[in-house]
C-alpha positions in Angstrom: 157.4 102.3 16.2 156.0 99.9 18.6 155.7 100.7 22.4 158.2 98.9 25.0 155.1 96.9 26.2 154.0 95.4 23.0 156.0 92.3 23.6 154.6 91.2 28.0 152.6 88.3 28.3 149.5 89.1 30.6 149.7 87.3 34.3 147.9 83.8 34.5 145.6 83.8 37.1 146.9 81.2 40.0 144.1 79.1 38.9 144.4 78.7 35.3 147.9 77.5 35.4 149.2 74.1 34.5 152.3 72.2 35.5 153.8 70.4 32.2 154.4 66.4 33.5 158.1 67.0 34.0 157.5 69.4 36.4 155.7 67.2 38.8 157.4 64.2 38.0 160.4 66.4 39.5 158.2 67.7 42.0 157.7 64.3 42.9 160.9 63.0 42.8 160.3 60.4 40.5 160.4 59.5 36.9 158.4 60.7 34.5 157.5 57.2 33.1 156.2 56.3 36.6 154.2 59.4 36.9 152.6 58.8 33.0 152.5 54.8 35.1 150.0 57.0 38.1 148.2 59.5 35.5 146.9 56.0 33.4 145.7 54.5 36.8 144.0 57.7 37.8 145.9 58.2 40.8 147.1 62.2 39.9 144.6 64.7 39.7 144.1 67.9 38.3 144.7 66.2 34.3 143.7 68.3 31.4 145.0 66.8 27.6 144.2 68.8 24.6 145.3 67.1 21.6 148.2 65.1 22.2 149.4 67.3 25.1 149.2 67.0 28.5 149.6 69.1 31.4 148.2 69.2 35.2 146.6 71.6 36.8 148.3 73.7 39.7 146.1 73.9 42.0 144.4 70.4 41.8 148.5 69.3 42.2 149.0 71.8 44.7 146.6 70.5 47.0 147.3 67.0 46.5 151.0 67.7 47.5 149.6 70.1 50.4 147.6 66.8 52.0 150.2 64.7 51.8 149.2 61.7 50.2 150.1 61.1 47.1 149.7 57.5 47.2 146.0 58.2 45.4 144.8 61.6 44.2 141.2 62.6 45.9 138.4 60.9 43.8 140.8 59.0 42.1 139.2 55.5 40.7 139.9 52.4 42.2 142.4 49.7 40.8 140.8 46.7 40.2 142.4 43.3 41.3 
């Protein structure tokens, strides 16, 4: 009938993944509430929504974790006072 195959998801190149929010939130260590808090300032990168869904892309996030600051994502906007 059908072949043992017909059922494997292709690989995602590294570059087209996304993290869902949980996932950085936990990545962070924080919660997810304070990370939607950081995403609405501007301060994560690497956001894509599509409809009502949100995730973040991998290697935006994976660089921002990789320099170390997290305080404000690269190119984020500025807060005003």
């Amino acid at each position: 009938m059908g072949s043992a195959h017909a059922h494997e998801v292709p690989e995602v190149p590294e570059e087209l993944q996304a993290f869902t929010p949980a996932q950085v939130a936990a990545l962070l260590q924080i919660n997810i509430k304070t990370l939607y808090d950081r995403i609405s300032r501007g301060e994560v990168p690497g956001v894509i929504r599509t409809g009502r869904a949100l995730r973040l892309a991998r290697p935006a996030i994976v660089a921002w974790l990789s320099a170390g600051d997290t305080a404000r994502a690269p190119g984020a906007r500025k807060r005003r006072a």
